[in-house]
N, C-alpha and C positions, 0 to 999 in steps of 0.2 A: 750446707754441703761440706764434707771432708771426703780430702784427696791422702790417701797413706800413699806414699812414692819409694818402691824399693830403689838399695843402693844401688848402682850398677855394678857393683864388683863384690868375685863371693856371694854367691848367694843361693843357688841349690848346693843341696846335700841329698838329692839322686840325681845318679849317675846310669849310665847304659854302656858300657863302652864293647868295641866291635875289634878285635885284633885278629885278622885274614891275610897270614904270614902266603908271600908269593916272589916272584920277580919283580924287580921295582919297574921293567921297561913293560912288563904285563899287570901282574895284579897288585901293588904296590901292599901299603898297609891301609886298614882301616881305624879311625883313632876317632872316636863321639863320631861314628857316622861319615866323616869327613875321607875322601880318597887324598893317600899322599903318597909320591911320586918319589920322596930324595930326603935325606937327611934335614934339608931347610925347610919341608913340607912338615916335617912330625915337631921341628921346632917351632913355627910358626902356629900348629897347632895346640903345641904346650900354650904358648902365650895364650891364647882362646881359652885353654882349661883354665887358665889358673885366672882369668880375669871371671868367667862365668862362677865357677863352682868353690864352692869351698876349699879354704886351702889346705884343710887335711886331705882332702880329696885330690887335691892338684898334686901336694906331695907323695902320695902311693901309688898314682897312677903310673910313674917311672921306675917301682918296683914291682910293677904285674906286669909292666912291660917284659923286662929282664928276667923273670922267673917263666915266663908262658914260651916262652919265643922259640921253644924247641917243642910245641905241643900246639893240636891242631885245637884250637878255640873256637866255639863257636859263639860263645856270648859271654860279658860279665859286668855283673849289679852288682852297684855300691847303693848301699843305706845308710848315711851315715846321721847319730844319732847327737847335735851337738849339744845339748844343754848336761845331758846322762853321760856325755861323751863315749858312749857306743859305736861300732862300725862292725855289718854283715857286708861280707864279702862273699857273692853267691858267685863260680866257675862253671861254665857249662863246657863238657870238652867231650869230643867225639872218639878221643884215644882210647881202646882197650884199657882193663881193670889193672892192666902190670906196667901199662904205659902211662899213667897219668899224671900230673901235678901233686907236687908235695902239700898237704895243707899246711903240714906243720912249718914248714920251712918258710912258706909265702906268709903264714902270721907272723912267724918273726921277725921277717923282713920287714913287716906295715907295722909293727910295733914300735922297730928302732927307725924309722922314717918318722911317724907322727907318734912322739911319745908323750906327747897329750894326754890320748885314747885310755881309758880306763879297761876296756872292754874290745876287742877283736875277735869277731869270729868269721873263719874261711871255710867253706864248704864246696868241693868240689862235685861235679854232681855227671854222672856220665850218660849222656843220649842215647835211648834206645830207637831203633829206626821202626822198631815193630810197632802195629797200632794197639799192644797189650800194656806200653809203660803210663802205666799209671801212678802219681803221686795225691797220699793220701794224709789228711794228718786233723787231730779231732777239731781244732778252732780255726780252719783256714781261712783268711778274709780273700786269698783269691778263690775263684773257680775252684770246689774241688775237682781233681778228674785229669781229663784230658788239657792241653791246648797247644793246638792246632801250629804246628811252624814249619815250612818247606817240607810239609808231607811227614811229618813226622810227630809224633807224641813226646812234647816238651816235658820231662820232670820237675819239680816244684821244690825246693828244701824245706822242710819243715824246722831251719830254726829262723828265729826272731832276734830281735834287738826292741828297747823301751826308751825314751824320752819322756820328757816331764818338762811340760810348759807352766811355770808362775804366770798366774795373772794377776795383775797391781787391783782389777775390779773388785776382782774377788777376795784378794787376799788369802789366795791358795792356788794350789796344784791340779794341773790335771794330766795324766797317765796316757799314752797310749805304745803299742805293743805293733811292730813295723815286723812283717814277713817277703823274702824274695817274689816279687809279681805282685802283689798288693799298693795300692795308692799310699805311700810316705807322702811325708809332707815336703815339700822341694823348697819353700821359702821360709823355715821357723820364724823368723825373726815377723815378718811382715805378718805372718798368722798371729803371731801375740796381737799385736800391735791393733789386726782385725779382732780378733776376739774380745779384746779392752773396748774396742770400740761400736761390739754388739751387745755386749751388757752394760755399756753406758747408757743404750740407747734403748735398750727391752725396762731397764730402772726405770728410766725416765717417763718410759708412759705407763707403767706397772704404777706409778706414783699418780697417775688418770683416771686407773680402771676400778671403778667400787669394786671393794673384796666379798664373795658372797661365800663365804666356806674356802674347802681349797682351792690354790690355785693351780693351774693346769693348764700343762705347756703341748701341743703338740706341733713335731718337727717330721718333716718328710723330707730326708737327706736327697742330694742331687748325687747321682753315680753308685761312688763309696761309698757304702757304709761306714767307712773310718773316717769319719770327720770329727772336728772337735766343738763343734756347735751343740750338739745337744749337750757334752758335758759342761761347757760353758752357761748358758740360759737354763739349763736342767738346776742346778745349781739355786737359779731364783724359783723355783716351783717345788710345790709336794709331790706332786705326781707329773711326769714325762710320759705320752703316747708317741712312739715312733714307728712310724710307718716304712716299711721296706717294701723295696719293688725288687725284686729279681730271684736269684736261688738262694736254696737253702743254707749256702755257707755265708751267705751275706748277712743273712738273719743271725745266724750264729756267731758271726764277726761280730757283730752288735751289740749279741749280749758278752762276747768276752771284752768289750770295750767297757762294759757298763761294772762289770764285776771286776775288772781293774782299780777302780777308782771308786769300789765299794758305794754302787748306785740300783743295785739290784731291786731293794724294796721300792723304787722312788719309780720304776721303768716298766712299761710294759712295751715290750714288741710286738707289732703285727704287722706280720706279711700279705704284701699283697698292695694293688696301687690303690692310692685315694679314690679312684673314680667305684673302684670296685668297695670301697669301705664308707662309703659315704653314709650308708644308713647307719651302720655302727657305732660312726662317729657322732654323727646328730644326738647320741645319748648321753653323752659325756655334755661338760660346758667351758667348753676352754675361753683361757682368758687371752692366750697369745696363740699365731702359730709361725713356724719359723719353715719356712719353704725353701729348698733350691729347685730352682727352673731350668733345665735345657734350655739349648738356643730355639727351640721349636714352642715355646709358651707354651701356657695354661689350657688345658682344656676347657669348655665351656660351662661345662658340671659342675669342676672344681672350685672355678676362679666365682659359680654362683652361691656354692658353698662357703668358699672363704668371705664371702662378702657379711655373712652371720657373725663371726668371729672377732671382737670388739679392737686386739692387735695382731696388724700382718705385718712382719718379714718377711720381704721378698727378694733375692738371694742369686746370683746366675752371673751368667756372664752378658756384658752390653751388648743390648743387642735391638732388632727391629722389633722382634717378640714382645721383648720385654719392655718398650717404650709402649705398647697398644696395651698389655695386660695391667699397667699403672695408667695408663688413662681411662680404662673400663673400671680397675678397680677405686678410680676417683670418682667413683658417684657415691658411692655409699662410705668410701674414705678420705683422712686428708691426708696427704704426706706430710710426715713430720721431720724426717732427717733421711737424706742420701749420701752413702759413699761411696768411694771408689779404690779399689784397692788395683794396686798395679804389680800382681805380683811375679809377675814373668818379666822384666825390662827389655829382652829381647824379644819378645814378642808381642805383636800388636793385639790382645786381647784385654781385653780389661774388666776384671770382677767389679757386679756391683751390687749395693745391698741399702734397699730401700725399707722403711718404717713407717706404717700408716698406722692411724689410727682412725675408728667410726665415728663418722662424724657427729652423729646426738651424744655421743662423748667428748667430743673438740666444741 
């Protein structure tokens, strides 16, 4: 068993913040969600920022204070990118096109705040109330289209920010490309740290499994599509089959993840859920598959499926689910190594990621 333990301080690099300028004896401000009442309320909640979140994060959030506070706010995403040291700064404001937010002025500000930053980008983006605004853009990993917020058709920014996580396993790089609304990674540091320690762990029994031709990985991501799992374990395989469940832009998030990090020939994408690809899959012979599970476990098709499949990673969050789908999948496997990644500290959830192997193979 390995426990990876994030630090408790600093540690997301996304951010949500909520500024709803009002009477302090009525509607006070909103700061991460948080109502505050008085001057000692928005300090007491700096200290919160700056203990949870990254401190370039911590540092500019006291310059969008000061630059918005004469503009009716409705939302605003920080991504901040630490290794590439990147930062999108997405503004959603419901002021008229002659009333709005300076971008230029609020990037300068977050430049000479955190001049770390290689890279800042502010995009302000203005609320349409009608149900015609649509935001559209060719690689989106969120929803294209609509979404849905107090009755109103949210806009999307189509620009992006990049990071680049070394992994020590690998002895290389891997890319990915973060958009306003899309799943960023909130804990880099703990994602390495997991990622080192899923291809220490997919080596280790790739070093078990007789090689019969290629070898052949299939990954069926949990939520996002932007994970960095497949490009991690893709990495030990010739060919990657990855499986997507949901819309069409997920699919496409996917492959703009995979032509990042120049993985094209190595990847095929199919959309669509395992239970519905089952027989297509039986064609292929993979040697690993790398799973994330919802809280709700494994179908029963699936999990009799994967029981053919000589290594499972299985990938989720701890849960009731997920202790029944490894004691069902312990007839036909053994478990060889469990972690536990704690990557939220404030929050009682806890990722975890199990490796089995079949047993006429152990």
């Amino acid at each position: 068993v390995t426990v990876l333990k994030s630090s408790p301080f600093h540690y997301r690099c996304v951010c949500m913040l909520h500024i709803i300028h009002g009477d302090e004896a009525s509607a006070g401000s909103w700061v991460l969600e948080e109502l505050t009442r008085s001057d000692a309320g928005v300090r007491n909640t700096s200290k919160l920022l700056g203990r949870v979140y990254h401190p370039t994060i911590a540092e500019c959030v006291p310059q969008l204070r000061r630059h918005l506070r004469d503009f009716l706010i409705e939302q605003v995403s920080i991504i901040l990118c630490p290794y590439n040291k990147e930062m999108l700064v997405t503004i959603h404001t419901l002021n008229e096109a002659n009333k709005r937010p300076s971008e230029s002025s609020i990037q300068a500000a977050l430049e000479s705040s955190a001049s770390d930053l290689r890279r800042v980008s502010v995009n302000v983006v203005a609320e349409d109330t009608s149900n015609e605004a649509v935001s559209r853009s060719g690689d989106e990993t969120h929803a294209q289209g609509r979404k849905k917020r107090r009755g109103s058709s949210k806009k999307v920014s189509s620009d992006y920010v990049t990071d680049c996580y070394h992994l020590e396993a690998l002895s290389t790089d891997v890319s990915l490309q973060f958009k306003e609304g899309n799943d960023a990674i909130a804990n880099p540091t703990l994602e390495i740290d997991k990622l080192n320690w899923m291809v220490d762990a997919a080596n280790q029994c790739l070093s078990r499994i007789p090689r019969n031709g290629r070898r052949q990985l299939l990954e069926v991501p949990m939520g996002s599509s932007n994970s960095l799992e497949s490009l991690a374990l893709g990495k030990l395989f010739d060919e990657t089959v990855c499986v997507i469940d949901g819309h069409k832009g997920k699919a496409s998030a996917a492959w703009s993840k995979f032509r990042l990090n120049s993985m094209e020939g190595e990847v095929k994408v199919v959309r669509g859920s395992v239970s519905s690809k089952i027989a297509v899959l039986r064609e292929h012979q993979f040697d690993m598959v790398a799973i994330g599970v919802d809280r709700s476990g494994l179908p029963d098709d699936v999990r009799s499926y994967l029981s053919s499949i000589p290594c499972i990673m299985y990938a989720g969050d701890y849960s009731v689910a997920m202790r029944g789908d490894i004691r069902l999948l312990s007839i036909t496997h053994k478990v060889q190594q469990l972690g536990l990644f704690d990557t939220a500290p404030f929050d009682e959830g806890l990722e975890c990621c199990v490796t089995l192997l079949r047993r006429d193979i152990v």
